[in-house]
C-alpha positions in Angstrom: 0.0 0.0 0.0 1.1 3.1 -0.8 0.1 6.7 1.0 -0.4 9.4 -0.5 -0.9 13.1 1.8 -2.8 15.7 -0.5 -3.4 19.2 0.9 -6.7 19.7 0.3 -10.0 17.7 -0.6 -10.0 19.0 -3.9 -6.7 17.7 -4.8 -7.5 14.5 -2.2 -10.7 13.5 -4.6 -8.5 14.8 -8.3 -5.9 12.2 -7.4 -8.6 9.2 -6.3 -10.4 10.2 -9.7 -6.7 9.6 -11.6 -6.0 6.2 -9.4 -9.4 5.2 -11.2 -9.0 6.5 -14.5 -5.6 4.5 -14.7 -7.1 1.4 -13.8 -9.7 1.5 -16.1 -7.1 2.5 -19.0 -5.6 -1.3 -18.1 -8.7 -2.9 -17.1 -11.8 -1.5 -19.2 -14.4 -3.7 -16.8 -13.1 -2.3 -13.4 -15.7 -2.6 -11.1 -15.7 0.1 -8.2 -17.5 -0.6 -4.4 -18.4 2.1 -4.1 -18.5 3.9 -0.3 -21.5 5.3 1.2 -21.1 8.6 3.0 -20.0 11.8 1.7 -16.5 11.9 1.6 -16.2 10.3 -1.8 -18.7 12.5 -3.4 -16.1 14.6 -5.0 -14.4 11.9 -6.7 -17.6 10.5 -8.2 -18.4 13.9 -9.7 -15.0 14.0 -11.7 -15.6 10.6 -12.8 -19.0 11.9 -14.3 -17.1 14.5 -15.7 -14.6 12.3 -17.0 -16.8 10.4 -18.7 -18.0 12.6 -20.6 -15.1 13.2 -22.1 -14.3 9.6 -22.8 -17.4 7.9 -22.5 -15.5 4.8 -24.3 -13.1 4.5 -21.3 -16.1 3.7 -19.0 -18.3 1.6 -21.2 -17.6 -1.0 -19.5 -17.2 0.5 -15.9 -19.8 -0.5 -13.5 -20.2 1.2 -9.6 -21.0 -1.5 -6.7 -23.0 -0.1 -3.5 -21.1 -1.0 -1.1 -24.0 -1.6 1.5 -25.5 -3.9 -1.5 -22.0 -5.8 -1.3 -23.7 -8.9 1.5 -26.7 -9.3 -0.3 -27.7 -11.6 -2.8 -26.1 -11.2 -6.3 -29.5 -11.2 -8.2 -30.2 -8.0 -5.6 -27.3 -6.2 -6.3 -27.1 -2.8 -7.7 -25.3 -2.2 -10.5 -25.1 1.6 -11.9 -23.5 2.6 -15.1 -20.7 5.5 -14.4 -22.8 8.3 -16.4 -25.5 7.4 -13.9 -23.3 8.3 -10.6 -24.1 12.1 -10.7 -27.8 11.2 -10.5 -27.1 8.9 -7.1 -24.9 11.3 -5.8 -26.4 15.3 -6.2 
């Protein structure tokens, strides 16, 4: 594990967004569990934005809840990354 100390939230959720978007350049059906609360929030809305400028880098990206993660599979959520703004605002 590697930590990182950024100096602010903003550049705390900019690099969490880049940690993603590299993954995904190497493994196009990444799936992210995704944490409830609102301390991510800033990081999903620069994915969002991201994908709007590359939608074909998250065709394939899907979110997990994370409080759906002990139920059954059949149950589970899974949300498209263009659909995280709506989940989130």
């Amino acid at each position: 594990m590697r930590i990182e100390i950024c100096q602010s939230y903003e550049a705390l959720s900019l690099k969490a967004k880049e940690i993603v978007t590299s993954e995904l350049g190497q493994h196009k059906a990444l799936t992210l569990c995704a944490a409830t609360g609102g301390s991510p929030t800033r990081m999903y809305e620069l994915l969002v934005e991201e994908a709007s400028r590359q939608p074909e880098l998250f065709s394939q990206f899907t979110v997990l809840k994370l409080d759906e993660w002990g139920r059954n599979p059949r149950w589970t959520t899974r949300v498209r990354a263009s659909r995280i703004y709506g989940t989130i605002s």
